[in-house]
Backbone and ligand atoms as CSV (ligand in chain L), in Angstrom:
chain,resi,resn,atom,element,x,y,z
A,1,UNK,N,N,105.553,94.604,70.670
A,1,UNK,CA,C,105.754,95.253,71.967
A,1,UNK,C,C,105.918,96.762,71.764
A,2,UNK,N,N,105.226,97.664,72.642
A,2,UNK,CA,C,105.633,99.153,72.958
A,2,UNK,C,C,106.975,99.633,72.748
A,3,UNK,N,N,107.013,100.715,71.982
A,3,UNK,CA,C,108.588,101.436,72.684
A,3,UNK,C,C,108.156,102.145,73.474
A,4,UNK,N,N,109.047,102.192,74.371
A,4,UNK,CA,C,109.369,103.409,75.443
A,4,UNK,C,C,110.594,104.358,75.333
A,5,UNK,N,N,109.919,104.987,75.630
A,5,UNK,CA,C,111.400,106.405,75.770
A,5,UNK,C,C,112.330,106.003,76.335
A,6,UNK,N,N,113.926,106.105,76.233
A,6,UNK,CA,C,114.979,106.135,77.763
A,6,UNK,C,C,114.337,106.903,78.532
A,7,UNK,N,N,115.387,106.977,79.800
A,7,UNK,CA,C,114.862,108.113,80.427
A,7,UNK,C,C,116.090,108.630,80.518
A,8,UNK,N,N,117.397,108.478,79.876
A,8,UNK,CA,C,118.630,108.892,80.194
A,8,UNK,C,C,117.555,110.930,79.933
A,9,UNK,N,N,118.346,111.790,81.118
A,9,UNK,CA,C,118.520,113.108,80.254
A,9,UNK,C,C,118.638,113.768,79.326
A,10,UNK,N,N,120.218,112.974,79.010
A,10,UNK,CA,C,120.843,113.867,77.788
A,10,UNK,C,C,121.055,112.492,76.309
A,11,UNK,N,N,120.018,111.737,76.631
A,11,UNK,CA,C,120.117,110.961,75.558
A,11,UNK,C,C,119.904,111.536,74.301
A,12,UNK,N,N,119.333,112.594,73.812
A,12,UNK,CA,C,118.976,112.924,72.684
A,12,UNK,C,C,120.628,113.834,72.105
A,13,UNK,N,N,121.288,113.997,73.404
A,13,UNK,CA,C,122.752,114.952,72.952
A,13,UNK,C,C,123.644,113.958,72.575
A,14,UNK,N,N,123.626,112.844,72.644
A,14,UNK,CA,C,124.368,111.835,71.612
A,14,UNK,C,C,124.361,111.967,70.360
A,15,UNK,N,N,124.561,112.219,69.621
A,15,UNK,CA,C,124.829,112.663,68.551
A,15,UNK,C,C,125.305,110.914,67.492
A,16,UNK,N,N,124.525,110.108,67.478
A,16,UNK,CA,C,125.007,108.468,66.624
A,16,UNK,C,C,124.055,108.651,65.518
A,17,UNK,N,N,124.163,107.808,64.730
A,17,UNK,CA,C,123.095,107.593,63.604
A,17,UNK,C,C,121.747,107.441,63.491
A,18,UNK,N,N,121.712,106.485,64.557
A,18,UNK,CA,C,120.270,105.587,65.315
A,18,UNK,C,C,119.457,106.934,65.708
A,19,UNK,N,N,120.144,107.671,66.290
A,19,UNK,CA,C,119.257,109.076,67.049
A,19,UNK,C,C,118.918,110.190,66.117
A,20,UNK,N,N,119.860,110.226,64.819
A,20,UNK,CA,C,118.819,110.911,63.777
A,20,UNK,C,C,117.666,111.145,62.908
A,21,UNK,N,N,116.965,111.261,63.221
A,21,UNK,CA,C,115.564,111.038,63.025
A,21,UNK,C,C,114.650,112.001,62.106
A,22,UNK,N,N,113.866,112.162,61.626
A,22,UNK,CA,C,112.893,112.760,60.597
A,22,UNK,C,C,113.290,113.039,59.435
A,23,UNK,N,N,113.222,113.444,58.309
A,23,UNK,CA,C,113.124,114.106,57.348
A,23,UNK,C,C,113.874,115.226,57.127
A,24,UNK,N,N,114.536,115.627,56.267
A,24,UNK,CA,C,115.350,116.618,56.058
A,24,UNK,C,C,114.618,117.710,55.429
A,25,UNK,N,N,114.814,119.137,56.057
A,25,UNK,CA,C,115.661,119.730,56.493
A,25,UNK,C,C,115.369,119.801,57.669
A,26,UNK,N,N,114.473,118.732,58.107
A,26,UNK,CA,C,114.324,118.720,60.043
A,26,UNK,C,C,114.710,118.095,60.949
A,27,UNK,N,N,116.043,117.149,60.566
A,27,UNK,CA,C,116.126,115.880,61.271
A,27,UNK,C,C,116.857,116.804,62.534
A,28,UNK,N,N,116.399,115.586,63.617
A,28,UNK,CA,C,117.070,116.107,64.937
A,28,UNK,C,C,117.609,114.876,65.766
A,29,UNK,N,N,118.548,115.032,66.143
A,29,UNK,CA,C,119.116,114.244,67.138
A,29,UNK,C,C,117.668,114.012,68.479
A,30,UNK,N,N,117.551,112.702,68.432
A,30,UNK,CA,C,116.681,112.228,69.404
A,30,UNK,C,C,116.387,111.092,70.280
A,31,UNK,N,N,115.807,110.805,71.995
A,31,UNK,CA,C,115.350,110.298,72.700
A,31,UNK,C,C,115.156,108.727,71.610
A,32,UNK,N,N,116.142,107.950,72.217
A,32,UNK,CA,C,115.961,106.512,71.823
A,32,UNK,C,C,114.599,105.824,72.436
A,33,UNK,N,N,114.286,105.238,71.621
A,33,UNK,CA,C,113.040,104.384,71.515
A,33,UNK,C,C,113.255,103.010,71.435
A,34,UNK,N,N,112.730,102.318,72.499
A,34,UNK,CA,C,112.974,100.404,72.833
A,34,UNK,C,C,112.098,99.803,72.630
A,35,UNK,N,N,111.939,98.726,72.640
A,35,UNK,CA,C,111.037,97.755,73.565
A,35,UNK,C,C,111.671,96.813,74.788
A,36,UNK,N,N,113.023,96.857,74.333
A,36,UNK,CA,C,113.789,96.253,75.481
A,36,UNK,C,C,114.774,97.365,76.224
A,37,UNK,N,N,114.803,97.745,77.645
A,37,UNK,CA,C,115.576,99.352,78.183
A,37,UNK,C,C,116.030,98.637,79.234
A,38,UNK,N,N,117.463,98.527,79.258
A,38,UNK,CA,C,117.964,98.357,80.783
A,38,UNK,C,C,117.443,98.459,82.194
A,39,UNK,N,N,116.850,97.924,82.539
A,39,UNK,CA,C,116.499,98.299,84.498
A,39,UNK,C,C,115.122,98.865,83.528
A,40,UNK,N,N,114.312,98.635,82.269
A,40,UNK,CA,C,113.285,98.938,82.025
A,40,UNK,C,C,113.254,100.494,81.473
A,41,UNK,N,N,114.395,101.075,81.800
A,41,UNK,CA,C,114.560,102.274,81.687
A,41,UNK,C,C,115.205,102.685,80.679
A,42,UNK,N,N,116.358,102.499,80.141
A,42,UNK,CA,C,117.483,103.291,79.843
A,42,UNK,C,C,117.753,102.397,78.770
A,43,UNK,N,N,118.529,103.042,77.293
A,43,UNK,CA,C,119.121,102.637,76.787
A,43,UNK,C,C,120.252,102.197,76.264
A,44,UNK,N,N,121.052,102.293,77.221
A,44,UNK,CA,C,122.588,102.074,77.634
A,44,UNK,C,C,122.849,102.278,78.765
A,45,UNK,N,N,124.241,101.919,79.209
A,45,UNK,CA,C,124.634,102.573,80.561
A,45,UNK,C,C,125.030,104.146,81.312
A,46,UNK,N,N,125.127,104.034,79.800
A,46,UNK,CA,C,125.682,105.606,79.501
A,46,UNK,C,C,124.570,106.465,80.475
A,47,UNK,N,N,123.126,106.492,79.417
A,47,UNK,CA,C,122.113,106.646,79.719
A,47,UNK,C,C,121.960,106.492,81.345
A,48,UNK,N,N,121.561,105.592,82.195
A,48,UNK,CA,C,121.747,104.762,83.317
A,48,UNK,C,C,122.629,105.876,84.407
A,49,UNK,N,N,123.723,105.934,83.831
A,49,UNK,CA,C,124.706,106.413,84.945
A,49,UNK,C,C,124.266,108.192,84.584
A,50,UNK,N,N,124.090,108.577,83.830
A,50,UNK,CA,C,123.143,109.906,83.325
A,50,UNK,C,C,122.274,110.607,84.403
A,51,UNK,N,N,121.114,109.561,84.318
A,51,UNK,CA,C,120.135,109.323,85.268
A,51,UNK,C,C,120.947,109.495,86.690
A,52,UNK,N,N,121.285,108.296,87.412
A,52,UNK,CA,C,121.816,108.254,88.548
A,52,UNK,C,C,122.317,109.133,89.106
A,53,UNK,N,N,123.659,109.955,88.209
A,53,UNK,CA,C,124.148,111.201,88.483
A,53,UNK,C,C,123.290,112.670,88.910
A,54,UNK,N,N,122.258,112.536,88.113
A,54,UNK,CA,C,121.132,113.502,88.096
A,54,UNK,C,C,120.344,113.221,89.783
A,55,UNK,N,N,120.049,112.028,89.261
A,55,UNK,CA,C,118.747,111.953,90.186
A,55,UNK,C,C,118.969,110.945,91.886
A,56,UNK,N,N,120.129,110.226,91.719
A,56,UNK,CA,C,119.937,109.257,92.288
A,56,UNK,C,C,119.815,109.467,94.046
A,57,UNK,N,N,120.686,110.799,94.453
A,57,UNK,CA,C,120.694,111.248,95.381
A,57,UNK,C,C,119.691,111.370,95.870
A,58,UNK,N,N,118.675,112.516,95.037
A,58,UNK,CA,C,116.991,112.379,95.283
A,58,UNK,C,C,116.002,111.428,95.448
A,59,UNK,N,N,116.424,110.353,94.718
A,59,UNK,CA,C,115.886,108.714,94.766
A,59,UNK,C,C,116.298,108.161,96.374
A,60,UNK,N,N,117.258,108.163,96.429
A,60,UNK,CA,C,118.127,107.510,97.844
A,60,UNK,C,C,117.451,108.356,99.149
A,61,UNK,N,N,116.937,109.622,99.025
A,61,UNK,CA,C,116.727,110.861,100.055
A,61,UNK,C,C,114.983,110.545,100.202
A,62,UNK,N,N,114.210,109.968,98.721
A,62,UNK,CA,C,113.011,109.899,98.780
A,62,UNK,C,C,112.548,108.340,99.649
A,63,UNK,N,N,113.389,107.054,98.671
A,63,UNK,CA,C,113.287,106.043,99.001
A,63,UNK,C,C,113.392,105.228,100.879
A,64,UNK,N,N,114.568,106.500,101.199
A,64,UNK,CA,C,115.214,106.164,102.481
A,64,UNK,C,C,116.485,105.961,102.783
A,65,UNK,N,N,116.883,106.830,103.240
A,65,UNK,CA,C,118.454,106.899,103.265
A,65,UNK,C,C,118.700,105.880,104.724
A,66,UNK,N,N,120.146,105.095,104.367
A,66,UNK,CA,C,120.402,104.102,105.316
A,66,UNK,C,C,121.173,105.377,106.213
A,67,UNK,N,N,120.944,105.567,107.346
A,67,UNK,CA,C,121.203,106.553,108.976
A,67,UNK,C,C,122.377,105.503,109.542
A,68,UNK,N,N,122.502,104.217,109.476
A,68,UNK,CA,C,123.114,103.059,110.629
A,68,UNK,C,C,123.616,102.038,109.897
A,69,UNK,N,N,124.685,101.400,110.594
A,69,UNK,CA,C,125.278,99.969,109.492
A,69,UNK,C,C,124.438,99.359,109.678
A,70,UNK,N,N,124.059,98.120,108.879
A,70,UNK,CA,C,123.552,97.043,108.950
A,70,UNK,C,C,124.485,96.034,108.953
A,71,UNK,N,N,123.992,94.987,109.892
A,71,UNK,CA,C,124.968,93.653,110.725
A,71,UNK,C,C,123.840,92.212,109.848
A,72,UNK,N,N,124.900,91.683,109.353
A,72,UNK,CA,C,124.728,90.358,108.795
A,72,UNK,C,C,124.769,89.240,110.080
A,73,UNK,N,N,123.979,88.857,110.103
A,73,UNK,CA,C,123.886,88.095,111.489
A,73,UNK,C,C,123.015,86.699,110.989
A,74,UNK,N,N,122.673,85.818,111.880
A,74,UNK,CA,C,122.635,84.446,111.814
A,74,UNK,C,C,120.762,84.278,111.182
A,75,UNK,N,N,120.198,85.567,111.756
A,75,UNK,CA,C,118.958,85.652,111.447
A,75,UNK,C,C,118.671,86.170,110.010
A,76,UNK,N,N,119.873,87.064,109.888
A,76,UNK,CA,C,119.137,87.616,108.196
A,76,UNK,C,C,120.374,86.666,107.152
A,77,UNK,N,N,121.076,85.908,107.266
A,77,UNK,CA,C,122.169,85.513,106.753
A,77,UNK,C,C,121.755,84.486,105.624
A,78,UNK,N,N,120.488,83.699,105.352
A,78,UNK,CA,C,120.029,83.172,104.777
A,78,UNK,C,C,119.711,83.364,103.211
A,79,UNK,N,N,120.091,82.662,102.392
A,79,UNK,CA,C,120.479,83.004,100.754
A,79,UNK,C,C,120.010,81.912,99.960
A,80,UNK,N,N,119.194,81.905,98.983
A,80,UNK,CA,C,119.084,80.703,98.360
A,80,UNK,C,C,120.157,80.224,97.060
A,81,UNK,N,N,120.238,78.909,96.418
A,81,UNK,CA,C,121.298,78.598,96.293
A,81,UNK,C,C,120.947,77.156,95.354
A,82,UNK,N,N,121.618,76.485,94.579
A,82,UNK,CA,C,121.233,75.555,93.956
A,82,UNK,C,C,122.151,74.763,93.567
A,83,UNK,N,N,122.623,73.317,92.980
A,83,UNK,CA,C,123.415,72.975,92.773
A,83,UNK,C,C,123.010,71.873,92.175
A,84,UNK,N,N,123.639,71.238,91.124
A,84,UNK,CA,C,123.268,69.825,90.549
A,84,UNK,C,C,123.205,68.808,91.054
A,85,UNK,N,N,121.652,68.097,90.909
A,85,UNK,CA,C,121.821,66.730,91.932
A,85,UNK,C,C,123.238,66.101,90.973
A,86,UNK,N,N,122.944,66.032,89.824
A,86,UNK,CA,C,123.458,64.831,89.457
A,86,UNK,C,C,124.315,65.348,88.320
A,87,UNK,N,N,126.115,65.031,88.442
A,87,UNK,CA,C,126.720,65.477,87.179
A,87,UNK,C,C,127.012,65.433,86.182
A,88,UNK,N,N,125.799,64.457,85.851
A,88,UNK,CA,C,125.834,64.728,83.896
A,88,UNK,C,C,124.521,64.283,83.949
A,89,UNK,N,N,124.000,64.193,83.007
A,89,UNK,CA,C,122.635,64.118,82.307
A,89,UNK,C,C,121.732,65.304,82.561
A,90,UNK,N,N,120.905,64.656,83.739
A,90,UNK,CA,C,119.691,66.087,83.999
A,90,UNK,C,C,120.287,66.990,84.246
A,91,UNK,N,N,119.189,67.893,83.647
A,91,UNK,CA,C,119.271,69.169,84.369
A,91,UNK,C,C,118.501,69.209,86.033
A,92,UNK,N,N,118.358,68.217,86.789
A,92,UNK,CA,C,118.009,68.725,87.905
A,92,UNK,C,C,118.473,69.155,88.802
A,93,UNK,N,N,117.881,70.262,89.357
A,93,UNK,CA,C,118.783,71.061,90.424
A,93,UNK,C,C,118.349,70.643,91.790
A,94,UNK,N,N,119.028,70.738,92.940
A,94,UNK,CA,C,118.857,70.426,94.035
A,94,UNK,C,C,118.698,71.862,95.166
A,95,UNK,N,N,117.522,72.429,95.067
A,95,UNK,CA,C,117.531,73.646,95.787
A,95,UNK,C,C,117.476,73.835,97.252
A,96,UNK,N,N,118.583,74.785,97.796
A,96,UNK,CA,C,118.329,74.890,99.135
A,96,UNK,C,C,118.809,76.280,99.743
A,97,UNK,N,N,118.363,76.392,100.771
A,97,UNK,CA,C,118.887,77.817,101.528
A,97,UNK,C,C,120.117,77.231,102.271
A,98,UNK,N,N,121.105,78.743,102.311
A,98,UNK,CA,C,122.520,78.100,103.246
A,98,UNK,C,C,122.750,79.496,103.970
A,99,UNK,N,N,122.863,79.270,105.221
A,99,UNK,CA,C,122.935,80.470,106.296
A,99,UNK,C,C,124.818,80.879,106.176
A,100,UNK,N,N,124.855,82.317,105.779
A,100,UNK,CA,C,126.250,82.641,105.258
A,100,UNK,C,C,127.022,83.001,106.851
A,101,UNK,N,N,126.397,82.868,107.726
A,101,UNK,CA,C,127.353,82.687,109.286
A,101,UNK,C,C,127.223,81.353,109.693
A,102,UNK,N,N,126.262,80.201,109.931
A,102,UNK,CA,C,126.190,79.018,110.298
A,102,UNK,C,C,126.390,77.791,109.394
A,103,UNK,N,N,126.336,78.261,108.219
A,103,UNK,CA,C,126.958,77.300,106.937
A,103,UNK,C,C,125.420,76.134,107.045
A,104,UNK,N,N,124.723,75.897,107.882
A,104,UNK,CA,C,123.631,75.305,107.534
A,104,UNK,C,C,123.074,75.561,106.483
A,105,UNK,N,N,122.264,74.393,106.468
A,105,UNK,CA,C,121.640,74.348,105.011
A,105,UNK,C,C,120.310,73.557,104.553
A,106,UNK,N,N,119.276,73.955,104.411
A,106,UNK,CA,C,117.829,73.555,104.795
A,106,UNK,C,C,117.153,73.382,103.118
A,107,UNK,N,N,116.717,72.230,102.977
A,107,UNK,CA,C,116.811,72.056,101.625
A,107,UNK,C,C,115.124,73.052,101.180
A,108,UNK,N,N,114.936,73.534,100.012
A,108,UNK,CA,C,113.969,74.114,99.169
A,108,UNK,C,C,113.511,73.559,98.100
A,109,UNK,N,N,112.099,74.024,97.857
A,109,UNK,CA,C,111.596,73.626,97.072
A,109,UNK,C,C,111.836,74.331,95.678
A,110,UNK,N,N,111.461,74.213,94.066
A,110,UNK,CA,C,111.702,74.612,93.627
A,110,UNK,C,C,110.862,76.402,93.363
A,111,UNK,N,N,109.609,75.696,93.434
A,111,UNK,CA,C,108.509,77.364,93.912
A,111,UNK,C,C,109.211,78.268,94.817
A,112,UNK,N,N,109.497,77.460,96.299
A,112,UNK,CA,C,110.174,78.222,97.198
A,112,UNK,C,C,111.246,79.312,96.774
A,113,UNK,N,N,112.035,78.113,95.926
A,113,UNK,CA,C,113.173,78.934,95.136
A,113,UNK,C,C,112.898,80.501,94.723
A,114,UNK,N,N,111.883,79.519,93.372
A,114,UNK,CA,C,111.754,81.313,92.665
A,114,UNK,C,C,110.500,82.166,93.413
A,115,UNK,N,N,109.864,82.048,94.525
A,115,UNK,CA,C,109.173,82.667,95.269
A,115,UNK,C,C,109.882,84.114,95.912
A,116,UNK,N,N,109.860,85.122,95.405
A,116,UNK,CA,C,110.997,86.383,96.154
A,116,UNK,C,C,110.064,86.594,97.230
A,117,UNK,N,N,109.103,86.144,97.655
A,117,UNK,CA,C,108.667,86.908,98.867
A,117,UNK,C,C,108.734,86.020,100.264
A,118,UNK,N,N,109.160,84.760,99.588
A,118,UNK,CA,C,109.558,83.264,100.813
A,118,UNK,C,C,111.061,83.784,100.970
A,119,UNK,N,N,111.208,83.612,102.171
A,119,UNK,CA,C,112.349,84.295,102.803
A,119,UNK,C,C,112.737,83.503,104.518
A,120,UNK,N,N,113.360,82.704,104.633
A,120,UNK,CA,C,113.234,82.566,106.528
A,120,UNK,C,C,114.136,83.074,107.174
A,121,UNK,N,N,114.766,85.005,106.331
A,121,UNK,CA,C,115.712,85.431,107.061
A,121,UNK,C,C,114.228,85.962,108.000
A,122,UNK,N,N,114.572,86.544,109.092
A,122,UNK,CA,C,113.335,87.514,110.012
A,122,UNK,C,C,113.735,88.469,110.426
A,123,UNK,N,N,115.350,89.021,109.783
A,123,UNK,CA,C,115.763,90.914,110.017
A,123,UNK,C,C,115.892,91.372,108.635
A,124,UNK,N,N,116.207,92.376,108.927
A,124,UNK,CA,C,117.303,93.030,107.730
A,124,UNK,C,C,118.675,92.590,108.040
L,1,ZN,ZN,ZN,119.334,106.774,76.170
């Protein structure tokens, strides 16, 4: 697999072992290299909250800033959810949606389950 850069900022101003890098008399403290990066990104939290601090405002201002509360209501209240048919042996799960104001509960399939774009809330 690829490394990728963090994207923390000031990752290379860490100053650890891992980040010293090249040949002497040139080694320099440097930009960690993954194949596995938090949120795809980052190589710690450190890193992460780095970022956020920097940028996140601009992210939130680009993405869409929430203007109004949002109301949890009977239409968007819907969550999927799983539970063991049976308590010992299988692993089979019994999947279903449960409305977090009406406590109903409408059973799912397992696709349905991991489907993120099947949804029967119909607001935000
Ligand atoms: Zn980093």
């Amino acid at each position: 697999m690829a490394l990728k850069y963090c994207q923390g900022p000031d990752c290379h101003t860490y100053t650890t072992q891992d980040r010293l890098k090249g040949t002497k008399p040139n080694k320099t403290y440097q930009t960690r290299r993954r194949s596995y990066l938090h949120f795809g990104e980052f190589c710690d939290n450190r890193c992460y909250n780095d970022w956020f601090s920097k940028y996140g405002t601009m992210a939130v201002d680009h993405f869409g800033r929430l203007t109004e509360v949002k109301h949890l209501t009977e239409q968007n209240a819907w969550v999927k959810d799983y539970d063991w048919r049976s308590p010992y042996g299988s692993d089979d799960r019994n999947y279903h949606y449960v409305n977090k104001i009406t406590k109903e509960q409408r059973p799912l399939t397992e696709s349905q389950y991991n489907d993120s774009t099947y949804t029967l809330n119909t607001g935000e």
